[in-house]
Structure formats: C-alpha cells, structure tokens
C-alpha positions in Angstrom: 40.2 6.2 -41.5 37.4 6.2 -43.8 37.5 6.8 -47.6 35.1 7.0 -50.3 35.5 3.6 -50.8 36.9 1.8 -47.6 37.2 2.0 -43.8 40.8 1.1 -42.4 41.2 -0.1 -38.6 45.2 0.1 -37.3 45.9 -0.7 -34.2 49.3 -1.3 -32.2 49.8 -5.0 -30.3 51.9 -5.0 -27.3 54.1 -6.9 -29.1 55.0 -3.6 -31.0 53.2 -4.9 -34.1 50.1 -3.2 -36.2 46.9 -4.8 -37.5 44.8 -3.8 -39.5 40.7 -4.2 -40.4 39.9 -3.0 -44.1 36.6 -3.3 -45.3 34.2 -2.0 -48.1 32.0 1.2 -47.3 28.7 0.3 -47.4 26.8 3.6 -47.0 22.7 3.8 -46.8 23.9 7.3 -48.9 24.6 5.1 -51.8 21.4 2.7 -52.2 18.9 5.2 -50.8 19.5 8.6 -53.4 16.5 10.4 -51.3 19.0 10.3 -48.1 21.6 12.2 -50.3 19.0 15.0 -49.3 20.3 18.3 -47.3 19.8 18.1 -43.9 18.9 14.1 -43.7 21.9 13.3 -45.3 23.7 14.6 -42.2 21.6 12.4 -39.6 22.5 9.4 -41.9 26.4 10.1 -41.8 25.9 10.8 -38.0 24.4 7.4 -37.3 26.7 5.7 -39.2 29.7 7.3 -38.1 28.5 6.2 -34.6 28.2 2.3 -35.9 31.3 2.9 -37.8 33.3 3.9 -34.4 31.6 1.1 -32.5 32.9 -1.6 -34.8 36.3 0.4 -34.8 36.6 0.5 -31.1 35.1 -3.9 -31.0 38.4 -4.7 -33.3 41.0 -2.5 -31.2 40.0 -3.7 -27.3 39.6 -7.4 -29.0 43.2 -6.4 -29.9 44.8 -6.3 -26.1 42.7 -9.0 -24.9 43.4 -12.4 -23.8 43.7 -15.2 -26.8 40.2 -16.8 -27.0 38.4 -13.8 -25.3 36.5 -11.4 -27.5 34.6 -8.3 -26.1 30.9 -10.5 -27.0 28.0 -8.0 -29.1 26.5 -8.1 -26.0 28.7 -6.0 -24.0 29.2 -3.7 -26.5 25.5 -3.0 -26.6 25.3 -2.6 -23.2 28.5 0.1 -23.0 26.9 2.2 -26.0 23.2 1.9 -24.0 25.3 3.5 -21.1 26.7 5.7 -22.8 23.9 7.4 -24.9 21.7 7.4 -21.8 24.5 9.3 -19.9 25.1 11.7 -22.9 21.1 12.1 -22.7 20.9 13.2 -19.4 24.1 15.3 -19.8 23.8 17.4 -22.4 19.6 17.2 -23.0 17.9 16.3 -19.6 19.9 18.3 -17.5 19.5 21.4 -19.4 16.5 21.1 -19.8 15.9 21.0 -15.9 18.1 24.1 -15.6 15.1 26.1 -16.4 13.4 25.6 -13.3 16.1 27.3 -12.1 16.3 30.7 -14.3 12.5 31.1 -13.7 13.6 32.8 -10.4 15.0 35.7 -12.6 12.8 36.0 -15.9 9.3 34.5 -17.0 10.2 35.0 -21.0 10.3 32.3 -23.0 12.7 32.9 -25.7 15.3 33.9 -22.9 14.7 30.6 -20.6 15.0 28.7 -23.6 18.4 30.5 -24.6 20.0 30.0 -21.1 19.0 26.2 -21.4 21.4 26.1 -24.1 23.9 28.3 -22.8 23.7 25.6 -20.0 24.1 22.6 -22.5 27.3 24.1 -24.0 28.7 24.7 -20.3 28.1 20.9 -19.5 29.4 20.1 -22.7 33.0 22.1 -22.1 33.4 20.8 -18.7 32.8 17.3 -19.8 35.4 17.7 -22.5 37.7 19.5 -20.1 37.2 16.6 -17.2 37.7 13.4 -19.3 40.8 15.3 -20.7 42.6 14.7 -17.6 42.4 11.4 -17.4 45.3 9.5 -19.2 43.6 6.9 -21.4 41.6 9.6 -22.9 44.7 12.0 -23.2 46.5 8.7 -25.4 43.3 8.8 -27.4 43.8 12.2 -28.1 47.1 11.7 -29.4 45.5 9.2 -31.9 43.2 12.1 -32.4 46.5 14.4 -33.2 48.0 11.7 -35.5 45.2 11.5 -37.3 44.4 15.0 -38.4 48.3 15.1 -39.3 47.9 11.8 -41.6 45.3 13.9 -43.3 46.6 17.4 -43.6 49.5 15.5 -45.2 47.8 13.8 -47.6 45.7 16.6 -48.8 49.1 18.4 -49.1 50.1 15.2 -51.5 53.4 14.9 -49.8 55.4 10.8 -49.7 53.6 9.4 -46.4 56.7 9.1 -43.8 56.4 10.2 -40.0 58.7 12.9 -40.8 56.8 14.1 -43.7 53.4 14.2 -41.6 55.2 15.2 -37.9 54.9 18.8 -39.0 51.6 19.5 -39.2 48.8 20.7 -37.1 47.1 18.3 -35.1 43.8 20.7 -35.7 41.8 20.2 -38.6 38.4 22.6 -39.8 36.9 19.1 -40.6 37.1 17.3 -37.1 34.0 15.6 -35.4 34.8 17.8 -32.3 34.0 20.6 -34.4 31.0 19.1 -35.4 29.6 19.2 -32.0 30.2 22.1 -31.1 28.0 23.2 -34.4 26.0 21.3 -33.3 25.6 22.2 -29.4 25.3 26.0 -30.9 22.6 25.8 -33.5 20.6 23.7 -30.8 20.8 27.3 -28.8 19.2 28.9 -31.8 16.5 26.3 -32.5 15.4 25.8 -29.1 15.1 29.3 -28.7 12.0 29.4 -30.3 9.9 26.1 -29.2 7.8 28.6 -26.7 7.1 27.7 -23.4 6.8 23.8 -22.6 6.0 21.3 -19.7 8.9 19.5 -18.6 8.8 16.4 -20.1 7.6 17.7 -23.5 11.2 20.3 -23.3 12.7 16.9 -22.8 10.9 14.8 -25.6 11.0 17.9 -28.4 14.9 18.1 -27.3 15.4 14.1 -28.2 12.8 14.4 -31.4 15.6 17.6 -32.7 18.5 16.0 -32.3 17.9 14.3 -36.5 17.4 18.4 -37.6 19.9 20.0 -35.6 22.3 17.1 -36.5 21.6 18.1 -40.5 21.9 21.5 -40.2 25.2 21.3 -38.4 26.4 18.6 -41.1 25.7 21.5 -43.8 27.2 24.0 -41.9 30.5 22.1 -41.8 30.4 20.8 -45.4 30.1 24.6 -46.4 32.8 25.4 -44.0 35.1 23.1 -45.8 34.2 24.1 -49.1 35.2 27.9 -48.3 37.8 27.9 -45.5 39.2 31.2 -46.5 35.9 33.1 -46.4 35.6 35.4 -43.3 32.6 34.4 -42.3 33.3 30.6 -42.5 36.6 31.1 -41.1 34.6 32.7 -38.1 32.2 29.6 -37.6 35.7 27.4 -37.7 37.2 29.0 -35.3 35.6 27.8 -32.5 35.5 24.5 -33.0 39.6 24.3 -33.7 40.0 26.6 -30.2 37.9 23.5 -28.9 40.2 20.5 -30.5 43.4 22.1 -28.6 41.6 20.1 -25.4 40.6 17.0 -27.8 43.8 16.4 -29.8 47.6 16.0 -28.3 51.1 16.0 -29.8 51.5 11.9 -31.5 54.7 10.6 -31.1 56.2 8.6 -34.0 54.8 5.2 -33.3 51.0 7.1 -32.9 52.3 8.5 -36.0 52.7 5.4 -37.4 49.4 3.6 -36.8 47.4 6.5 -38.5 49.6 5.9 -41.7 48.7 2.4 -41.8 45.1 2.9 -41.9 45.4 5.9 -44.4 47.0 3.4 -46.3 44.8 0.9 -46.3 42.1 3.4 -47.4 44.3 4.7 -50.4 
C-alpha cells in the first residue's frame, strides 16, 4: 500500500503470523517540481511504481525463505532483466513483426499500423488470460481482490475489520490493470500515425513511445478518477474493470487481513 506519505509491505509467514516493511515515500515528484509536469509526471510514477513493486516483492519471497538465505540484488536484477525483455518482445517486437504479415491484404500505412496494435492488445489479453490459470498467479490475484476491498472501504471511512471490507468489489476504476489497458489503447492511436517505417526503426520508435504513451494514459486515468460519474469517463473505465474480473479473485479473510495491515501501516 502506498500513501502520500509511506509505503507498507504485509506479508503472511507460514507460521500464520504478518510482517510488515514501512518506509518513508521518497518520490523524485517531490524534489524535482518540473516532473510534477502533465504527461512526464506519469512516466515518473510509472518507473517508480515498478522499483516500488520490486522492493515489495525482495521483502515478501525473503519472507518464505530459508533463515540466513536472502533473494541477493543480483538475482532480482536478473528476474526483472527477464522479464522486461520478455514483455518487450511480447507486447512491442512481436507486433511490430505482425505487419509483415497484413501487407499481404493492404499497402496503407495508417491501417498496418492500426492492426499492429490491434495485435498488441490480442497478445496482451491472452497473456493475462494464460498466466490466470496458473495457481500462484490466481493467489496473487486474490491479494489483488483484498486490496481494492481495503481501499474501497476506506474511502467509504467505515472501522477497518474483515467484515466491514468483505463486502465490497474487488474492482476498482483506479487499478494498474486499468492502466494498461489505457495504455495498450492509446498506443493504437499513436502508432497509427508514425507512417510507414523499416523494421527495426517500428521497433526502436515503439520502445522511444513507451515515456509519452505512458503520460497520456496516467492523465487519462487521473481524469477518470476525478469524474467517475461522467458518461464519457465512465465509458473509458469500463473496460479496464471488464479486464480486472481476470486480474482480481474473491480474498478470503486471512488475504483480507494482510491488506489491512499494510493500509494500516500507511494511515
């Protein structure tokens, strides 16, 4: 959980009992006024929500292993490597090769470069809809669940009990799923219009994007906060909370439980 002021870690033991990691926010948005700008402030957020989530997930799997073993700096580097070069061939270098393919039907431009992203969004729902069957990732998406309950609750300023928070929806308008999505969508619309490109500049322009598109979609969702009950931003929502019924599950009590703690820890 993460607060204007702090960032709270729970985490479960196997011995039934919850830790926690509480420390001071320490946001580039706050020494640095010129990144408080539209559009860059959402890259900044982005990037630190990523180094936020690494340290997040360092303190929970140091949690469940061995006394004396510690997942080393290292390692950790070496999983997030993996893992933003798999995201880059995913969702950027594989659509991107996709076009080769729809040349065979049309030679214009601002059409190829509208499938590519049709593509992108395809690879992006399958992924979500693959590592959803796997039962780690359904337990993190229980977290996920308990979470957005923990929060609905306290916005409603109700006493913060499981049985207060068990009631409400596990989707939430402000959710980072949502946020990709926006962001998957407004990369149809800006790639649209790059023109026609060699293969490895599509590529490089699609990495060198990724700071803008990132922006926009970061204004996009702090408008759709701001006005949830206008049509039109209840019609860019709706999409994205369709999307968290695959990234969020029902918490049980204990799940439950854990999210208080960190909410907690933040208040």
């Amino acid at each position: 959980m993460r607060g204007k002021e702090k960032i709270a870690v729970a985490v479960r033991k196997d011995d039934d009992s919850i830790v926690t990691s509480c420390n001071p926010v320490n946001s580039l948005l706050n020494k640095w006024p010129l990144l408080k700008l539209p559009i860059i402030r959402g890259f900044v957020s982005l990037l630190e929500s990523l180094v936020i989530g690494i340290q997040a997930l360092s303190f929970s799997a140091n949690q469940a292993t061995e006394e004396g073993e510690e997942i080393k700096p290292g390692e950790m580097f070496l999983t997030l490597l993996f893992s933003l070069a798999l995201a880059g061939g995913l969702f950027i270098v594989l659509p991107a090769l996709s076009i080769d393919l729809f040349h065979r039907f049309t030679s214009n431009t601002i059409l190829l470069n509208f499938l590519e992203g049709i593509v992108r969004i395809v690879i992006f729902f399958i992924y979500i809809f693959s590592i959803s069957r796997l039962s780690d990732i359904q337990r993190v998406f229980q977290y996920h669940g308990a979470e957005h309950k923990v929060i609905y609750a306290h916005e409603a300023g109700v006493e913060m009990n499981v049985e207060n928070v068990k009631p409400y929806s596990t989707l939430h308008p402000r959710c980072g799923t949502s946020f990709l999505l926006l962001v998957m969508v407004i990369s149809v619309f800006v790639f649209s219009f790059l023109g026609k490109q060699e293969l490895l500049a599509r590529i490089g322009s699609r990495f060198l994007l990724v700071p803008l598109i990132a922006g926009i979609s970061y204004e996009f969702l702090k408008l759709s906060a701001r006005y949830p009950q206008h049509p039109f931003w209840r019609v860019v929502i709706l999409p994205g909370l369709c999307l968290q019924k695959m990234t969020t599950r029902e918490p049980d009590e204990k799940q439950i439980e854990v999210a208080i703690t960190a909410l907690k820890n933040v208040i």
